[in-house]
C-alpha positions as CSV (number, residue, x, y, z in Angstrom):
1,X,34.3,-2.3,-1.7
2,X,36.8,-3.1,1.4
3,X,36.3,-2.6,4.9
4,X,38.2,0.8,5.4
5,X,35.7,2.6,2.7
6,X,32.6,2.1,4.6
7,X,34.2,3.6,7.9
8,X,33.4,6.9,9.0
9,X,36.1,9.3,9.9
10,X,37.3,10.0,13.4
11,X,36.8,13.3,14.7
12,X,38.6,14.4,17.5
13,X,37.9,18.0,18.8
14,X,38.6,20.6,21.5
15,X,36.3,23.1,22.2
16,X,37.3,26.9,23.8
17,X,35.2,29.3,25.4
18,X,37.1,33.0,25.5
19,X,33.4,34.3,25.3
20,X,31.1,32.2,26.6
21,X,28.0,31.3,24.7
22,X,25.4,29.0,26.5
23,X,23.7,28.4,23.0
24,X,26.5,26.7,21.5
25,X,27.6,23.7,24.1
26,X,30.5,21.4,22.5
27,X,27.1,18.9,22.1
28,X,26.2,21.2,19.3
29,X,29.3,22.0,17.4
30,X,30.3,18.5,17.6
31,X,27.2,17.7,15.8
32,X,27.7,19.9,13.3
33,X,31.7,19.4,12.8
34,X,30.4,15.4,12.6
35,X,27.9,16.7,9.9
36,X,30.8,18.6,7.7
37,X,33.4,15.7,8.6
38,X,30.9,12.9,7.0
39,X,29.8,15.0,3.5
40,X,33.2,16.0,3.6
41,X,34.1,12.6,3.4
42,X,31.6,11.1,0.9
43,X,31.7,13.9,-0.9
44,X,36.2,13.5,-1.3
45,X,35.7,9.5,-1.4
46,X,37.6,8.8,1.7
47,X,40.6,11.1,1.1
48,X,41.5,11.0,5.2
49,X,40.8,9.2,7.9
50,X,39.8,11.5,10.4
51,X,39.8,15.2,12.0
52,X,41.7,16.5,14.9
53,X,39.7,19.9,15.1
54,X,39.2,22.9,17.5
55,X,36.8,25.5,18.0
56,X,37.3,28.8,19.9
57,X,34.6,31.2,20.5
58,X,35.9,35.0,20.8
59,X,34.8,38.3,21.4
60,X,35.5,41.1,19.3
61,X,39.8,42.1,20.1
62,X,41.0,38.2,19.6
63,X,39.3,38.0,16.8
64,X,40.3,41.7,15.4
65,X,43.8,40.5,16.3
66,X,44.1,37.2,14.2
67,X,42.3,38.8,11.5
68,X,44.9,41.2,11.6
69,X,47.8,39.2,12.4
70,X,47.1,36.5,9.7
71,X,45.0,38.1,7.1
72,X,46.1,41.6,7.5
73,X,43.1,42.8,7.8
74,X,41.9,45.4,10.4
75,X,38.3,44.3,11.6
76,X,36.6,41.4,13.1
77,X,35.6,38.5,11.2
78,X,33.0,35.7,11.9
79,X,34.8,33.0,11.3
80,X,38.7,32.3,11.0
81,X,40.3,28.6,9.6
82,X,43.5,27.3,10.2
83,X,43.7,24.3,8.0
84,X,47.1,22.4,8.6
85,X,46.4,20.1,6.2
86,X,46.4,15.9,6.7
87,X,48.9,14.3,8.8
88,X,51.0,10.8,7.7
89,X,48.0,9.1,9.8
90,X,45.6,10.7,7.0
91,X,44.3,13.2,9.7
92,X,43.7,16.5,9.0
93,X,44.4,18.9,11.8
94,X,42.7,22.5,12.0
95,X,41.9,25.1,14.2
96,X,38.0,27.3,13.7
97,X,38.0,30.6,15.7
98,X,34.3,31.9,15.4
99,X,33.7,35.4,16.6
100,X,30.3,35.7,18.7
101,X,29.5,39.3,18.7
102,X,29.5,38.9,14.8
103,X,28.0,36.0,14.2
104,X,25.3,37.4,16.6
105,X,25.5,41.0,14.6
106,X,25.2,39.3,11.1
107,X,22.3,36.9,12.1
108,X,20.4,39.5,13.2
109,X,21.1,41.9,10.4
110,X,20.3,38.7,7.9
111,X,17.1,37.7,9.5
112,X,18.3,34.3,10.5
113,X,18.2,32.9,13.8
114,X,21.3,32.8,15.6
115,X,21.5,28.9,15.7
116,X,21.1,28.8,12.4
117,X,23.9,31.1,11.2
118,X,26.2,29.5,13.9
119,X,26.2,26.3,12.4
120,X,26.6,27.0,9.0
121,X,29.8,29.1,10.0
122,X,30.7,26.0,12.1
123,X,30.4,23.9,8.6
124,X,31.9,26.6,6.7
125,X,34.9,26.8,9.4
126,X,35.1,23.0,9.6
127,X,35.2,22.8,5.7
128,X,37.5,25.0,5.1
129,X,39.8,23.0,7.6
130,X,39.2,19.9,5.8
131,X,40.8,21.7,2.7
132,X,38.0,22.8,0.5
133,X,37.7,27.2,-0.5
134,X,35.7,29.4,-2.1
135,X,38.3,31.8,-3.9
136,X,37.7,30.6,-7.5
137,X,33.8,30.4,-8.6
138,X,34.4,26.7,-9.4
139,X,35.3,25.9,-5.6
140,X,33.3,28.5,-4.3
141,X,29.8,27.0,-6.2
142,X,31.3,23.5,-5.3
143,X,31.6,24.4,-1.0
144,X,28.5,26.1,-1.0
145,X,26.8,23.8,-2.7
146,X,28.0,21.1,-0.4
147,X,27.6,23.2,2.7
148,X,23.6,24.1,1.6
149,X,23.3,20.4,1.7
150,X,24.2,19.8,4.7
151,X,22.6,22.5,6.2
152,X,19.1,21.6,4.1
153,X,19.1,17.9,5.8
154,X,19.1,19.7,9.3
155,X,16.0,22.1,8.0
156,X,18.1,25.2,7.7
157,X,17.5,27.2,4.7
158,X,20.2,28.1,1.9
159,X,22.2,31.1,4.0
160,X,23.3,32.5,0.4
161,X,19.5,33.5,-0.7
162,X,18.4,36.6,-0.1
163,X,16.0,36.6,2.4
């Protein structure tokens, strides 16, 4: 094995606060982009070298606008993905807009505690950055499966059971 398999990836990411949420501090989301960047990267055996990410936290118009604007679709969403695909320095670049009030509406309406539903939108965003998609069943079962990994080794249970 040579010396560039065993490194981890670099992750280099912004944070925005639009709609401020005291329970997610860039602490926190780094954490769990870090989380998604590393299975991500075991799981693609070293595909890229690194992220240049950001996250934006919105209310309910910005993200009813991009929704709109790029998915032409007239509601709010809980999470949006840019994915801009990797870079001649094998980064991949990406921007994860997250939209409070409904992350805040669906983790109450799921019975799951907000924290919990914000980071597995934060590794579903941050996945979806790094390339990976759910709109055949084979890549959907594969991301899920990778992102109810992740989320088991931090002691949140699978979001896509019923509760």
């Amino acid at each position: 094995m040579n010396k560039t398999s065993k490194q981890k990836p670099e992750l280099s990411l912004s944070v925005q606060y639009p709609k401020a949420e005291p329970r997610l501090p860039r602490w926190r989301l780094r954490a769990w982009v870090q989380r998604a960047l590393y299975a991500a990267h075991d799981d693609l055996q070293q595909s890229f070298t690194g992220a240049n990410l950001s996250i934006r936290l919105v209310g309910l118009p910005e993200a009813q606008s991009l929704n709109h604007s790029y998915r032409k679709k007239a509601y709010a969403t809980n999470v949006l993905t840019f994915a801009y695909g990797q870079q001649p320095d094998g980064k991949i670049s990406g921007d994860i807009v997250i939209c409070v009030p409904v992350l805040q509406r669906e983790a109450k309406e799921q019975h799951k505690k907000f924290l919990a539903h914000a980071a597995h939108l934060t590794l579903h965003g941050t996945l979806h950055a790094l390339g990976y998609d759910h709109l055949k069943t084979r890549e959907a079962k594969h991301m899920e499966s990778l992102e109810t990994r992740i989320l088991a080794q931090m002691g949140i249970h699978d979001p896509y059971l019923l509760p």
